[in-house]
VEXSEKE-716810 format. One record per residue: residue in three letters; z, x, y of N, C-alpha, C in turn; residue number from 1. Coordinates in steps of 0.001 Angstrom, whole numbers, always signed. Example, Ala and Ser with C-alpha at 12.3 -4.5 7.8 and 13.67 -1.06 7.14 Angstrom:
# residues 2
- ALA;+7800;+13190;-5690;+7800;+12300;-4500;+7800;+13200;-3300;1
- SER;+7080;+12850;-2250;+7140;+13670;-1060;+7870;+12900;+30;2
***
This chain:
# residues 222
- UNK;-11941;+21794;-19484;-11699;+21477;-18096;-11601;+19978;-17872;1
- UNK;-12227;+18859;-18840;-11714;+17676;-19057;-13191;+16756;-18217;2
- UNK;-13352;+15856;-17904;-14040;+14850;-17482;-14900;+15298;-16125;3
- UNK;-15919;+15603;-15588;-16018;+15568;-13776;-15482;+14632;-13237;4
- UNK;-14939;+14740;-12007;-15039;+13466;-11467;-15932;+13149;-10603;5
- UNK;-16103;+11911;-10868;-17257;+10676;-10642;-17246;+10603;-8590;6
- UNK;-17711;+10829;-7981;-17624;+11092;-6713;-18853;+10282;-5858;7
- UNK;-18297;+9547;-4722;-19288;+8882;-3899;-19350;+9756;-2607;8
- UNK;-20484;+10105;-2579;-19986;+11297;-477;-20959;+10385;+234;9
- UNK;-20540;+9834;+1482;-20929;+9246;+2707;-20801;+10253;+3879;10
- UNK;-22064;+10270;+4642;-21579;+11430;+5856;-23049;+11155;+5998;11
- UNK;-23516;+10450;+7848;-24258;+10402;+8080;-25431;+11432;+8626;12
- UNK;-24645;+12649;+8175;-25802;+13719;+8564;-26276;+14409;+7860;13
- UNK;-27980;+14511;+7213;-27939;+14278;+6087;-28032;+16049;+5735;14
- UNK;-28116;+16918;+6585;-28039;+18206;+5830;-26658;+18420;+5546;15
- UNK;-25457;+18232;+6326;-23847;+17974;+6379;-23786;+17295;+4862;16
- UNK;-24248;+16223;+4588;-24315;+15460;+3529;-24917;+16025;+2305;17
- UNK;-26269;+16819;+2086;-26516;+17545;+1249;-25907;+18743;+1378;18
- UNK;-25586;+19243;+1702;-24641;+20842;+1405;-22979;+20405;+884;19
- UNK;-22621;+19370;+1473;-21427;+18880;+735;-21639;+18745;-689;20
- UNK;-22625;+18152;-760;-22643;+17189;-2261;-23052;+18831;-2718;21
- UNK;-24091;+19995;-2728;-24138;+20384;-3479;-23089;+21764;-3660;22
- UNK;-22631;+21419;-2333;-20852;+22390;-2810;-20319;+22074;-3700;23
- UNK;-20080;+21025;-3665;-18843;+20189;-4901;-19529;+19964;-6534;24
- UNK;-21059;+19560;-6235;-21519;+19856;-7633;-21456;+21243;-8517;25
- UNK;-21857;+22429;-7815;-21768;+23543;-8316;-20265;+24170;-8767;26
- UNK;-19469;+23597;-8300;-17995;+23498;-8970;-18165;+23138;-10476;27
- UNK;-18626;+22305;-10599;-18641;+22412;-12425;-17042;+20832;-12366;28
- UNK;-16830;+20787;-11570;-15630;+19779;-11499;-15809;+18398;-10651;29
- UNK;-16942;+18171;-10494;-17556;+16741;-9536;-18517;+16697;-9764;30
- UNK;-19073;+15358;-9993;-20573;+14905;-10178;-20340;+13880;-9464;31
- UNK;-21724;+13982;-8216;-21868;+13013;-7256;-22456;+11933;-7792;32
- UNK;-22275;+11084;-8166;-22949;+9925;-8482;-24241;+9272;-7267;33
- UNK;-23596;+9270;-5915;-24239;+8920;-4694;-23953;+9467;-3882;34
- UNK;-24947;+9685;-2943;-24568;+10725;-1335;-25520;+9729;-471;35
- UNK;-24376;+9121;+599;-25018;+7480;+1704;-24878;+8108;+2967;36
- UNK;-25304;+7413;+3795;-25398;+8029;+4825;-24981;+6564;+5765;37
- UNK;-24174;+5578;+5741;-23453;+4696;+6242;-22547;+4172;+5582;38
- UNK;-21756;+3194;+6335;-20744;+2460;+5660;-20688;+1289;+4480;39
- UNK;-21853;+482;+5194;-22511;-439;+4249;-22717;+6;+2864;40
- UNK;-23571;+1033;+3151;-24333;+1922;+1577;-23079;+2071;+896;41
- UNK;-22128;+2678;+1844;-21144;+3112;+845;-19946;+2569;-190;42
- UNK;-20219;+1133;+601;-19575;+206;-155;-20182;-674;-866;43
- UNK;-21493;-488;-1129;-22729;-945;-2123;-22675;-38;-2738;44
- UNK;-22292;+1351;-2773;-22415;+2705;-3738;-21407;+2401;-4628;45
- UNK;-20090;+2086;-4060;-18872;+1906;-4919;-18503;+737;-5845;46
- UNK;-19401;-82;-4995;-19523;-1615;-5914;-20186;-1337;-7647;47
- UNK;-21277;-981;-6756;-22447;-580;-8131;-22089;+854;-9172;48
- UNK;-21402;+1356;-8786;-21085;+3084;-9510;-19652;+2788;-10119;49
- UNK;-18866;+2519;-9166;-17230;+2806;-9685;-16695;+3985;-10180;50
- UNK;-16842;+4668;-8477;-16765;+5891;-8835;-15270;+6167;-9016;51
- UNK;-14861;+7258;-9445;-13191;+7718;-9298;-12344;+7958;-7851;52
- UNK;-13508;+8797;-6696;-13200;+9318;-5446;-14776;+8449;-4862;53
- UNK;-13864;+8603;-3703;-15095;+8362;-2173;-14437;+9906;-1417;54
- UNK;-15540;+10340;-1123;-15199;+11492;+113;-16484;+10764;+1201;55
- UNK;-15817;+10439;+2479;-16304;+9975;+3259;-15658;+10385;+4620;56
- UNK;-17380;+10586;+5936;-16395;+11055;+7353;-15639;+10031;+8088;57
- UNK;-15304;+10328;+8834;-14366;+9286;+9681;-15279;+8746;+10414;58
- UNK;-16274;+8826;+10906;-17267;+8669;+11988;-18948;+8505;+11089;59
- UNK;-19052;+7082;+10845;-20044;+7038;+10181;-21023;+5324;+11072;60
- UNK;-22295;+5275;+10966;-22897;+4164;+11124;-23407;+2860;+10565;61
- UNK;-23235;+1494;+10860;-23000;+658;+10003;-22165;-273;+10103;62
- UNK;-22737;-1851;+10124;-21688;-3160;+9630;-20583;-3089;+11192;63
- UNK;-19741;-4426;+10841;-19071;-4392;+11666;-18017;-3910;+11758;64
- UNK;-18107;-2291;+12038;-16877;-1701;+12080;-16199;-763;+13353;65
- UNK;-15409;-449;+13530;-14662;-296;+14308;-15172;+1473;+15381;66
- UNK;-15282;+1599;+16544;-16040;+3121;+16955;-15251;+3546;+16578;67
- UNK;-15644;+4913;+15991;-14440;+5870;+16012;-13620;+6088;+14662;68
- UNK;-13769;+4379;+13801;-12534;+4900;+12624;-13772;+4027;+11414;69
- UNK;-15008;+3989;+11767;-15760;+3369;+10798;-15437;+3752;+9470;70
- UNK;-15378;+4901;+9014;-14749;+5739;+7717;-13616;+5130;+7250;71
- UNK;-13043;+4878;+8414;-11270;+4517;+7251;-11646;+3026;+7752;72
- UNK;-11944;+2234;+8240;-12313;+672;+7783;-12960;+735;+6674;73
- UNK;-13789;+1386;+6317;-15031;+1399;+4933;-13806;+2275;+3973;74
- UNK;-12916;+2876;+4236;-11984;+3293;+3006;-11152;+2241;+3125;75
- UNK;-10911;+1789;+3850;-9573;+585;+3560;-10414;-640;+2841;76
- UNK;-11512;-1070;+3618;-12445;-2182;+2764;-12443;-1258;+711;77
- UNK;-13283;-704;+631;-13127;+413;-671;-11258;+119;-1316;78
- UNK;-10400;+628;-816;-9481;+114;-1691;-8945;-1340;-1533;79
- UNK;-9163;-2153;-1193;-8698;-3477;-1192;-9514;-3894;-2366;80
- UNK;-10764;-3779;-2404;-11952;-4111;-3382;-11510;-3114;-4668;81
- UNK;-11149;-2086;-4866;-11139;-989;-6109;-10085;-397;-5748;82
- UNK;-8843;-967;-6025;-7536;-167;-5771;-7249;+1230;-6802;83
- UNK;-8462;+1691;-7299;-7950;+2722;-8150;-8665;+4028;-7551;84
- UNK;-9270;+3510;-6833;-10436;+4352;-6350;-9926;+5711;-5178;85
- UNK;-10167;+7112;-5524;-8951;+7830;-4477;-9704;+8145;-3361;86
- UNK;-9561;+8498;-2530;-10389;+8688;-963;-9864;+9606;-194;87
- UNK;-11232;+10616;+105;-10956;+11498;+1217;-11344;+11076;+2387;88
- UNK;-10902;+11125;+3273;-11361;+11032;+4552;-11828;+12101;+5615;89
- UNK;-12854;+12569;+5737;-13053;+14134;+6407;-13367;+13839;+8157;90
- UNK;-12262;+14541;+8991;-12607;+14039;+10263;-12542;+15724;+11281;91
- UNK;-13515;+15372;+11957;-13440;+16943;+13073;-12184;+17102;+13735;92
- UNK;-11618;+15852;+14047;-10763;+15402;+15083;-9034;+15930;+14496;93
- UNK;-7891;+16916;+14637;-6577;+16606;+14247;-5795;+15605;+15029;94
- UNK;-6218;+14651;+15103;-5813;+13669;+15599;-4586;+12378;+14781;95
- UNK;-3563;+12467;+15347;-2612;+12190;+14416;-2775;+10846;+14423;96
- UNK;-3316;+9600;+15578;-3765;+8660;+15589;-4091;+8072;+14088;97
- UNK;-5492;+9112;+13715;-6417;+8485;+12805;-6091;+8854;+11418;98
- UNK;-4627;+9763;+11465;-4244;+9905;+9796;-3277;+8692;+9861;99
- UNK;-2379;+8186;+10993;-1663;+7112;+11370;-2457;+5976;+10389;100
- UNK;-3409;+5900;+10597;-4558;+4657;+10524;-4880;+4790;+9521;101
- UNK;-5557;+5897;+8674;-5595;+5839;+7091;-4458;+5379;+6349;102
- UNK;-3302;+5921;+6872;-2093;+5583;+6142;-1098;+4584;+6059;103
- UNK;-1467;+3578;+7124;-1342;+2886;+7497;-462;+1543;+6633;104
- UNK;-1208;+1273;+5469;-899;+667;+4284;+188;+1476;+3158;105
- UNK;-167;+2343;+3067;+167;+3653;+1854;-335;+4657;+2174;106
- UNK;+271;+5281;+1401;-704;+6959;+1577;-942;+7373;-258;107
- UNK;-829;+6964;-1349;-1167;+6754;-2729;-2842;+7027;-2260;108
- UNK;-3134;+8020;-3245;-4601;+7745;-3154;-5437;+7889;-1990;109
- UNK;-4996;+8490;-761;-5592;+9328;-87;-5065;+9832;+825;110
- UNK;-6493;+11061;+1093;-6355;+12172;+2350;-6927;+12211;+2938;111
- UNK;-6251;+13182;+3865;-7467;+13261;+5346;-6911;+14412;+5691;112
- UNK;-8709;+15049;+5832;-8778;+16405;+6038;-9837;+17083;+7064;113
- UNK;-9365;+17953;+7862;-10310;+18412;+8697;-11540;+18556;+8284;114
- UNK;-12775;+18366;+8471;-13991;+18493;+8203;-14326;+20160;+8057;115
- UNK;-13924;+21344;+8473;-13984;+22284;+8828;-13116;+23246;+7240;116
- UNK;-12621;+22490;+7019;-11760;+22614;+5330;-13060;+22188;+4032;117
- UNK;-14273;+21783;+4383;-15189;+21409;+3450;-15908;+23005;+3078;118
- UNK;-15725;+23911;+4008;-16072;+25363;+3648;-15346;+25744;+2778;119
- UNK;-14256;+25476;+2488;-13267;+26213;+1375;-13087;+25299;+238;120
- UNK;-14018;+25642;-795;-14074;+24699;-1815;-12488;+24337;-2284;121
- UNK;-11856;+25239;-2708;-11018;+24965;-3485;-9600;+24320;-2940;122
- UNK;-9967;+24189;-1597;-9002;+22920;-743;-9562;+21934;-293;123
- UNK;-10922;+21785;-731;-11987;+20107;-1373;-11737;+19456;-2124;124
- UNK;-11762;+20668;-3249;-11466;+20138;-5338;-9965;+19680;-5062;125
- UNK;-9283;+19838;-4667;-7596;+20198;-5130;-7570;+18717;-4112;126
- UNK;-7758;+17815;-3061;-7553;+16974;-2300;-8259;+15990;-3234;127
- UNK;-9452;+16425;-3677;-10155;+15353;-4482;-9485;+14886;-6102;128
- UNK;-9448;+16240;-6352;-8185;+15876;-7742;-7325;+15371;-7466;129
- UNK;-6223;+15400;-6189;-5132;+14789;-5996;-4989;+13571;-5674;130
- UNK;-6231;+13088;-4898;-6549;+11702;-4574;-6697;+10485;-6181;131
- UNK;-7856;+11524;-6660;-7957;+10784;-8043;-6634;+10596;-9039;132
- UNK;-6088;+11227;-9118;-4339;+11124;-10058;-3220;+10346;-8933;133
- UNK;-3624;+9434;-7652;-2638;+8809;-7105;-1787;+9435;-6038;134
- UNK;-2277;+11451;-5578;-1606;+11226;-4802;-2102;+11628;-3747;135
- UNK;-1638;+12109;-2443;-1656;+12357;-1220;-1684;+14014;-692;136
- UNK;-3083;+13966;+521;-3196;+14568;+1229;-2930;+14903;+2507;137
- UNK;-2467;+15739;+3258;-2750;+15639;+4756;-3158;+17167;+5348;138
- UNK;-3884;+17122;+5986;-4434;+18475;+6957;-3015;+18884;+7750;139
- UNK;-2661;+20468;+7080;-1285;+20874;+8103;-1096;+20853;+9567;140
- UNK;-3011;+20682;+9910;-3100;+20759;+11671;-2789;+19490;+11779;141
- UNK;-2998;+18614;+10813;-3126;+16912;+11425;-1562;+16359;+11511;142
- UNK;-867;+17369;+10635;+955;+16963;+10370;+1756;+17753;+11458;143
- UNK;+1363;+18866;+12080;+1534;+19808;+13291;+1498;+18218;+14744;144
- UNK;+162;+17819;+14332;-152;+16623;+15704;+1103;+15614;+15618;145
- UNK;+1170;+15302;+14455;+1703;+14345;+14427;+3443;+14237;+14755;146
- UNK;+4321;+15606;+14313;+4977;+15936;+14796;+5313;+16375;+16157;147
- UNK;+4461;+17068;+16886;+4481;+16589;+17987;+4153;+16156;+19043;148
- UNK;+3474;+14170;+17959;+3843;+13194;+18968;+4662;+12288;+18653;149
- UNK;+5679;+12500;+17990;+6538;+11761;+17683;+7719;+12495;+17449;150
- UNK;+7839;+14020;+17982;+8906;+14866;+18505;+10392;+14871;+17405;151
- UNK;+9821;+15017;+16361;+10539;+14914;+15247;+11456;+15912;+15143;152
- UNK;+12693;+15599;+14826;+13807;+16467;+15328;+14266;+17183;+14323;153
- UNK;+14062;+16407;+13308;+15095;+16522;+12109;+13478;+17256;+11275;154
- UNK;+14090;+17679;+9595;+13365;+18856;+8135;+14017;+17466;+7095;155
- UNK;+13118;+17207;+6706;+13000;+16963;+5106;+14067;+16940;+4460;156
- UNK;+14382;+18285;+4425;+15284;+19686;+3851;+16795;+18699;+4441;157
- UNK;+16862;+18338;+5447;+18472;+17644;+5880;+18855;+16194;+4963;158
- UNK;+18044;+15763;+4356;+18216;+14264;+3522;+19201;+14513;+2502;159
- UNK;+20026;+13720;+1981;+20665;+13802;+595;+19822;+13893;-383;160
- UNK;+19784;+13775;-1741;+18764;+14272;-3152;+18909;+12431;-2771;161
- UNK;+19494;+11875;-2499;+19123;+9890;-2872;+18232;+9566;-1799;162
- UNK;+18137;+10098;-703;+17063;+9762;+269;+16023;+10356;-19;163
- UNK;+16343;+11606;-568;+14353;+12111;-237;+14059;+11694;-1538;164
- UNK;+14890;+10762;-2786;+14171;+9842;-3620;+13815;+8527;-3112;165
- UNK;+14092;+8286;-1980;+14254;+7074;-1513;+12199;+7388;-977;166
- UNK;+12769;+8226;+123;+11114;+8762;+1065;+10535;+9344;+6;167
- UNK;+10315;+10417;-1364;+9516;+9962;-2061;+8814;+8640;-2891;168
- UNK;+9608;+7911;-3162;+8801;+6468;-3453;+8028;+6206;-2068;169
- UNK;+8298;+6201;-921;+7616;+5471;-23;+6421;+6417;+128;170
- UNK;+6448;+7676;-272;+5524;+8423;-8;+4181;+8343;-1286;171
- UNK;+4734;+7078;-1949;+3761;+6304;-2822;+2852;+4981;-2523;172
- UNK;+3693;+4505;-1213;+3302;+3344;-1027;+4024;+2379;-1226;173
- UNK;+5397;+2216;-1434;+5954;+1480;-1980;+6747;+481;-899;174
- UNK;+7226;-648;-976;+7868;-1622;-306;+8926;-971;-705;175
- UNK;+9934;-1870;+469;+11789;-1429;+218;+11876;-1994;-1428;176
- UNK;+11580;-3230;-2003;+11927;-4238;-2791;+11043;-3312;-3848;177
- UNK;+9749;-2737;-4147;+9394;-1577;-4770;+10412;-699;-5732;178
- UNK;+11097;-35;-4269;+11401;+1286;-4283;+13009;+882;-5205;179
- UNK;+13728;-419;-4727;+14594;-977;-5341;+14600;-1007;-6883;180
- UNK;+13261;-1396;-7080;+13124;-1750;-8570;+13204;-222;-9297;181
- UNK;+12172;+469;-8638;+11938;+1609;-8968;+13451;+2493;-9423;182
- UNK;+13918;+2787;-8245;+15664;+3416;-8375;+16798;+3121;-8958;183
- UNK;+16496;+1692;-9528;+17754;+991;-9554;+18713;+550;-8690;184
- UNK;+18375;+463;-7059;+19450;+109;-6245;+18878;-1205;-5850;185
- UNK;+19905;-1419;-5370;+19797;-3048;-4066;+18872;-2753;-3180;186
- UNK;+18298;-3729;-2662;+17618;-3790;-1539;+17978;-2780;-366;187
- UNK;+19209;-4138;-144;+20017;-3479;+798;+20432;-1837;+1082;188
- UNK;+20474;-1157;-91;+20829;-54;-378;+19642;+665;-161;189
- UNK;+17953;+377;-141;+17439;+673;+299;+16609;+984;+1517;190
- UNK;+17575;+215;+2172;+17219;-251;+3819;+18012;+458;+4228;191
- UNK;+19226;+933;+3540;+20400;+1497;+4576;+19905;+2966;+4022;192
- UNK;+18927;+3600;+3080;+18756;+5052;+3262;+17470;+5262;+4161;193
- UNK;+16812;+4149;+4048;+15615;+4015;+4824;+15742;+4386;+6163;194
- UNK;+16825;+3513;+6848;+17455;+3873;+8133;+17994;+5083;+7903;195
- UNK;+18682;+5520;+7340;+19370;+6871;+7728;+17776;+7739;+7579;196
- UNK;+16998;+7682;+6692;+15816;+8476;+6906;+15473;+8714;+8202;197
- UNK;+15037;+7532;+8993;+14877;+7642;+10169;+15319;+8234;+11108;198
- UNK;+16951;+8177;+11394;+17823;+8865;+12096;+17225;+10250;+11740;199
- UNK;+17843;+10630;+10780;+17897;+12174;+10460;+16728;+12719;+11155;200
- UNK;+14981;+12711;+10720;+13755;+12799;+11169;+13769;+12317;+12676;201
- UNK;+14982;+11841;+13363;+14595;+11406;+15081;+13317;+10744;+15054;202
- UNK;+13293;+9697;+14056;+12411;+8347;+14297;+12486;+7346;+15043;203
- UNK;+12849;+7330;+16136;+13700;+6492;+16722;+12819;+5091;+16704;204
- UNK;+13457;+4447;+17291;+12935;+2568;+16926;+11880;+2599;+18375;205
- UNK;+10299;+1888;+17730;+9302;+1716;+19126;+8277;+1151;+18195;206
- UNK;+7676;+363;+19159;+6894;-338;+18433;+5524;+141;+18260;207
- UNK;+5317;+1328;+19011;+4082;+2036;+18757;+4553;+3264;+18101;208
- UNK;+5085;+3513;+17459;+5521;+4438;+16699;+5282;+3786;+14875;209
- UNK;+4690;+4488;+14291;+4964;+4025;+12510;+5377;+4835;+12108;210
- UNK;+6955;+4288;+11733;+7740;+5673;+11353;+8117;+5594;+10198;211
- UNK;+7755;+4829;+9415;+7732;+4775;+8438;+6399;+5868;+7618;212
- UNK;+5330;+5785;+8516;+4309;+6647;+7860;+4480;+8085;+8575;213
- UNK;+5104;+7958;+9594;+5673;+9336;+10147;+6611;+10244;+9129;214
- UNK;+7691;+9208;+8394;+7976;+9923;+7835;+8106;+10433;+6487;215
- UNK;+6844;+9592;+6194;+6189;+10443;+4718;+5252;+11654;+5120;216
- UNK;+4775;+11346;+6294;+3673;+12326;+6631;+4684;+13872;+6359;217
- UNK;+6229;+13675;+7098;+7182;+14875;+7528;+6867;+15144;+5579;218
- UNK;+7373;+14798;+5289;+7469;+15008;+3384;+6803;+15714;+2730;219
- UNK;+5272;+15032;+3294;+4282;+16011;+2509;+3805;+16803;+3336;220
- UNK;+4005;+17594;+4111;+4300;+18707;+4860;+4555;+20123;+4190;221
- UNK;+3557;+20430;+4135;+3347;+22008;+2927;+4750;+22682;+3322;222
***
């Protein structure tokens, strides 16, 4: 079955916090290294451990961080410091806002998942494995929100095979100049599928809109 992975869980409530950790231990596929119960701890857990995953809530206490998105400041602090490091983010809320905000940078290396999904182990393990190998999660209720608030017109399914290689690289994290290197095209050539991405998906241009993470979110869309 190969290595456990090495796992940090933050979640300030501490029976929430012990029944997590010993869900995921009895899997036979995670060993918690640390279970914190703030933000601080948890980025003193990751300093000192170096773990593979953080599974952490969205709503945690601690340091100067932000109401409401303390979790994904303490995951965004966590990968700036340990860019290898994969991260769940577990929130009550399907709030398309706060997957907006995890993803903000990239979406490589993490998810965010309803808190209410921690009952079903094996869509825990499978977010946590996927985080750890580089890739991406999202809660189908949280991609439901997000679609419609940003009234997405257009399927995936309508792109040419060169665009949805285009929106898979970005659905790595990647810059236009990235994704260039990556494909072999021009820049330019990547800006002009980029835009047509947009069109197609009815991304339309706003400055409170990230449609760029809108429309990786459409992508990885079960």
């Amino acid at each position: 079955m190969g290595d456990a992975i090495r796992t940090v869980l933050a979640d300030d409530h501490y029976l929430v916090r012990e029944g997590t950790r010993q869900l995921l231990e009895t899997s036979g596929g995670v060993t918690v290294v640390s279970a914190v119960g703030d933000a601080d701890e948890l980025l003193d857990a990751v300093r000192r451990l170096r773990p593979d995953v953080v599974v952490t809530d969205i709503r945690m206490p601690g340091g100067d961080w932000r109401q409401g998105f303390e979790g994904i400041d303490a995951a965004h602090a966590v990968r700036a410091a340990h860019p290898g490091v994969g991260i769940v983010v577990l929130s009550q809320y399907s709030d398309a806002l706060s997957a907006l905000e995890l993803f903000k940078h990239g979406t490589e290396g993490f998810a965010y998942l309803l808190k209410d999904r921690v009952g079903d182990l094996d869509e825990l393990l499978g977010a946590i494995r996927a985080v750890a190998s580089g890739g991406s999660v999202i809660d189908p209720k949280v991609v439901e929100g997000l679609m419609a608030r940003h009234d997405l017109r257009g399927e995936p399914e309508s792109l040419t095979p060169r665009e949805r290689d285009v929106l898979r690289e970005m659905a790595h994290g990647r810059s236009n100049g990235a994704i260039a290197r990556a494909l072999h095209l021009s820049v330019s050539s990547v800006e002009k599928n980029v835009n047509s991405i947009f069109t197609k998906l009815g991304l339309e241009a706003s400055a409170d809109v990230h449609r760029r993470v809108a429309a990786v979110l459409a992508y990885l869309r079960p």
